[in-house]
N, C-alpha and C positions, 0 to 999 in steps of 0.2 A: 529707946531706939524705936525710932518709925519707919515702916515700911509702906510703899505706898504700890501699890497694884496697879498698871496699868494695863488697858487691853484696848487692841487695836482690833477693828473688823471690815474687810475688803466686803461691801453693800453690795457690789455685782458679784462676786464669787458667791455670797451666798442665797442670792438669787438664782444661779444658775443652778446651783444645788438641790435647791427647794423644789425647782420648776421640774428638775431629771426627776427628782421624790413621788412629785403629784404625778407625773406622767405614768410613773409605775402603779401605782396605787391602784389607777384608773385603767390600768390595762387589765392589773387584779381582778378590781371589780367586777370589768367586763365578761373574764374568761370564770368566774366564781361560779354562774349557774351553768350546769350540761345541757337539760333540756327546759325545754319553755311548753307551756300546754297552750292549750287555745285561747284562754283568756289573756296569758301573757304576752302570746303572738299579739294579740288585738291590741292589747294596750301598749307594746316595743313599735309597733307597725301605723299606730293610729289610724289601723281601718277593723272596722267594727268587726265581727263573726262573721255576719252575713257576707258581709262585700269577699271576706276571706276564702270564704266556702265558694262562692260563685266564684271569683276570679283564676284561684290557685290550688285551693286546697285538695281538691279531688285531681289531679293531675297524674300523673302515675310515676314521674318522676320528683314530684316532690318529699320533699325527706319526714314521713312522720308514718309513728308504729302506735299501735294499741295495745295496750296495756287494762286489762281489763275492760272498763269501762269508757278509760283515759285515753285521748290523743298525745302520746309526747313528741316533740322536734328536736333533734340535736340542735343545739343553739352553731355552733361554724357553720354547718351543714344550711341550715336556713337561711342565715346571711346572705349566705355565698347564693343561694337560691332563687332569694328575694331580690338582691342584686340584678343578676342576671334577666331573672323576671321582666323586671323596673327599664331594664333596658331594653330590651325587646317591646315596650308597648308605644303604641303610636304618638307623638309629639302632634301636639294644637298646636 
């Protein structure tokens, strides 16, 4: 006696699957670190230390505490900062 196995797979269902997957994954990823120091500011932001210090950093409203030695930024906190920031500077 033979039995024979078949399986059937809906290609769009399980793309929509996949794609709701990676979405989460990726939202994971994002919220994974709390703070970011100043090198990782520089390199999420692709503007160097310097440019950072001049433009925003000493601000008095921007979101970052010391830690010893260490500058850390709450990573929402900074977004939401840098956002805002970004939008208030002058359009060429």
């Amino acid at each position: 006696m033979s039995e024979i196995l078949s399986i059937s797979l809906n290609k769009k269902a399980i793309q929509e699957i996949l794609q709701i997957e990676i979405q989460k994954r990726l939202a994971e990823l994002k919220t994974d670190v709390v703070f970011w120091d100043l090198k990782e500011l520089s390199r999420r932001t692709n503007m160097s230390i310097p440019f950072i210090k001049e433009q925003f950093f000493f601000n008095h409203d921007f979101p970052k505490y010391k830690v010893g030695a260490k500058w850390l930024m709450p990573v929402k906190e900074t977004e939401k900062y840098l956002l805002n920031w970004l939008k208030q500077q002058p359009r060429s």
